[in-house]
C-alpha positions in Angstrom: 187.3 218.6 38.6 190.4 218.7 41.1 192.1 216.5 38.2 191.5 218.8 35.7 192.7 221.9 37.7 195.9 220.1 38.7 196.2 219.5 34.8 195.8 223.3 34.0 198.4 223.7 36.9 200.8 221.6 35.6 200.5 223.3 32.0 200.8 226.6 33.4 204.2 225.9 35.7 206.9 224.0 33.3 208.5 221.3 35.1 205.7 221.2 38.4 206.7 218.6 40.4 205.1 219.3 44.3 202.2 221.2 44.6 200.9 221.9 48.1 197.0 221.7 48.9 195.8 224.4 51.4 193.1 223.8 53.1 190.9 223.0 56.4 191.3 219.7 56.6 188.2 219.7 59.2 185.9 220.5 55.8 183.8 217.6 55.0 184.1 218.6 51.4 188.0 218.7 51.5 188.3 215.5 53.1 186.1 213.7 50.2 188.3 215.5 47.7 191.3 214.2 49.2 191.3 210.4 47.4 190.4 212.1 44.1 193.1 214.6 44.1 196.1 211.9 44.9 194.6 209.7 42.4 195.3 212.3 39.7 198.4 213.7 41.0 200.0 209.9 41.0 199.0 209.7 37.5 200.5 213.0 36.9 203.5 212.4 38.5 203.3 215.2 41.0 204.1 214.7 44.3 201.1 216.9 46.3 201.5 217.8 50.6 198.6 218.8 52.2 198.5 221.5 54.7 195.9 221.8 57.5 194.9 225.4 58.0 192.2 226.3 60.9 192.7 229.2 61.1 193.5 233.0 59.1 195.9 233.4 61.4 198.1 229.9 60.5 197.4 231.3 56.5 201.0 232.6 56.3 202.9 229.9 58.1 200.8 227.5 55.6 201.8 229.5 52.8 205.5 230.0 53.7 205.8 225.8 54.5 204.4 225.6 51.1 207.1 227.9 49.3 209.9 225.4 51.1 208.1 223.0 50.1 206.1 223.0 46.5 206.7 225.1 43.5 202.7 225.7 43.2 199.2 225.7 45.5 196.1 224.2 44.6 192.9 225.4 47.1 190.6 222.5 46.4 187.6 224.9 47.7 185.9 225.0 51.3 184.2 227.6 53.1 187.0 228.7 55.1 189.1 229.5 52.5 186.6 231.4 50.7 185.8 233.9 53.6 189.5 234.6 53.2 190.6 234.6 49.9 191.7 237.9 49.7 194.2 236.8 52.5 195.1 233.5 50.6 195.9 235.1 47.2 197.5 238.5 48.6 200.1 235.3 50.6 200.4 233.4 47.3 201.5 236.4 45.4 203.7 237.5 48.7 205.7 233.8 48.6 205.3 234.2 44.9 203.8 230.6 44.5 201.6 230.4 41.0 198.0 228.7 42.4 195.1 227.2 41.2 191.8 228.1 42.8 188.3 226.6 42.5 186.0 229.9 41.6 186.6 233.3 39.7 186.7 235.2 43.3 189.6 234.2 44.3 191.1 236.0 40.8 189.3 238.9 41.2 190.9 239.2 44.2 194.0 239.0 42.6 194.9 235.2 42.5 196.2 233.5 38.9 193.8 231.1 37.5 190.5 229.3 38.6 188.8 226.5 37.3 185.2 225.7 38.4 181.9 226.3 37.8 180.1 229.3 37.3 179.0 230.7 40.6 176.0 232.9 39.1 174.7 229.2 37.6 175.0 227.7 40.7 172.8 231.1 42.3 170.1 230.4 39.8 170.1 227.0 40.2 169.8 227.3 44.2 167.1 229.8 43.6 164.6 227.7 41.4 165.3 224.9 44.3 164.1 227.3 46.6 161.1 228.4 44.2 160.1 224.5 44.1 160.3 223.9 47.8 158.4 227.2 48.4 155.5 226.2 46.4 155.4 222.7 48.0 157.8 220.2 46.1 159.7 218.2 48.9 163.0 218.7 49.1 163.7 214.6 49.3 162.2 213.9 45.8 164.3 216.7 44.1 166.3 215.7 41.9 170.4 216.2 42.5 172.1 218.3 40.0 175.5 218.7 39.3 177.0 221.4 37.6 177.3 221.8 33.5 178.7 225.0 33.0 182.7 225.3 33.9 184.6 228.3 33.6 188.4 229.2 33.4 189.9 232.5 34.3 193.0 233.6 34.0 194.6 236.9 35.6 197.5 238.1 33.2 198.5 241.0 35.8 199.1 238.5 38.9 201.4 236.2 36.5 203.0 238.6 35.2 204.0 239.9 38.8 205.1 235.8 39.5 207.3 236.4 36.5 205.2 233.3 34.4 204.3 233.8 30.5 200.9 231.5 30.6 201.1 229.0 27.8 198.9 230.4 24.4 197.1 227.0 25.2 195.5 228.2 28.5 194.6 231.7 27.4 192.8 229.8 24.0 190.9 227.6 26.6 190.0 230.3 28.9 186.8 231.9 29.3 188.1 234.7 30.7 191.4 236.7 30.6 192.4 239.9 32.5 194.5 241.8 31.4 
C-alpha cells in the first residue's frame, strides 16, 4: 500500500526526489510501515526523511523542516495524525508541499490525493465482526481480513492552489475527483 502511494506521489510531482514522512513515530503501526516504505523508496529512487511528530503543537515545525527539506509529504496513517488532519493538510497547503495521505478525510479536509481503502468498507466490515462476537463466535477463531476495496481521490482545488496540473493518468485512475 505505502509503495503504491509513494508511486502515485512520484507521478503526480515531476522530478520527486525527497519526500518527508510525517508521522508519530511512537505508533506501532508507523513503526511496522517503516521497512516497507524505504524498501520502495530505494527502488524508486527517492530519498525519504522521516519526522517524529508527538505532538499538534510540533505539526508546523514538522511541516516547515519538511519544506527545507523534501519537495513532497507522505502521512503513512496513525491515529494521531488522523485526529488532526485538518491541522496537517491546512500546513501542507501553508508550506505549499503536494502530499499523499492514507484515507479520503484528509482530502475532504482539503489535502491533494489519498490512496487507501474505503473507510465505509472497513465500518461494515467492523460491524458484522461485532455482530458475530455478539451472538457468540470467539473472537480468536475469526478469521483476519484484509482490505479489497481501494480508493483514490484526488482534490483538483487544493492542486490547483499548489500550482500542480495532475497528470491525465491519475485523474483516469481515480475514483474520485473534486473539482
Amino acid at each position: 500500500m505505502l509503495g503504491k502511494r509513494l508511486e502515485l506521489l512520484q507521478e503526480t510531482v515531476l522530478h520527486l526526489t525527497n519526500v518527508a514522512i510525517i508521522a508519530n513515530p511512537d505508533d506501532l503501526v508507523v513503526r511496522k510501515m517503516a521497512k516497507e516504505l524505504e524498501t520502495s523508496a530505494r527502488s524508486r529512487s527517492i530519498k525519504i526523511r522521516f519526522i517524529g511528530v508527538r505532538e499538534g503543537e510540533a505539526l508546523d515545525r514538522a511541516f516547515k523542516h519538511a519544506q527545507q527539506e523534501a519537495q513532497a509529504i507522505l502521512i503513512p496513517g496513525g491515529l494521531f495524525m488522523y485526529e488532526h488532519r485538518r491541522q496537517v493538510t491546512a500546513l501542507a497547503a501553508r508550506y505549499r508541499l503536494p502530499a499523499m495521505y492514507p484515507l479520503r478525510e484528509y482530502v475532504d479536509a482539503g489535502g491533494l490525493m489519498a490512496y487507501g481503502a474505503d473507510s465505509a468498507v472497513l465500518f461494515r466490515r467492523a460491524a458484522d465482526y461485532v455482530d458475530k462476537i455478539l451472538r457468540g463466535a470467539k473472537p480468536s477463531e475469526l478469521p483476519v481480513e484484509q482490505p479489497t476495496q481501494h480508493q483514490l481521490i484526488v482534490n483538483l482545488k487544493t492542486a490547483k492552489a499548489l500550482g500542480l496540473t495532475m497528470p491525465e493518468s491519475i485523474l483516469l485512475r481515480a475514483d474520485e475527483v473534486i473539482r
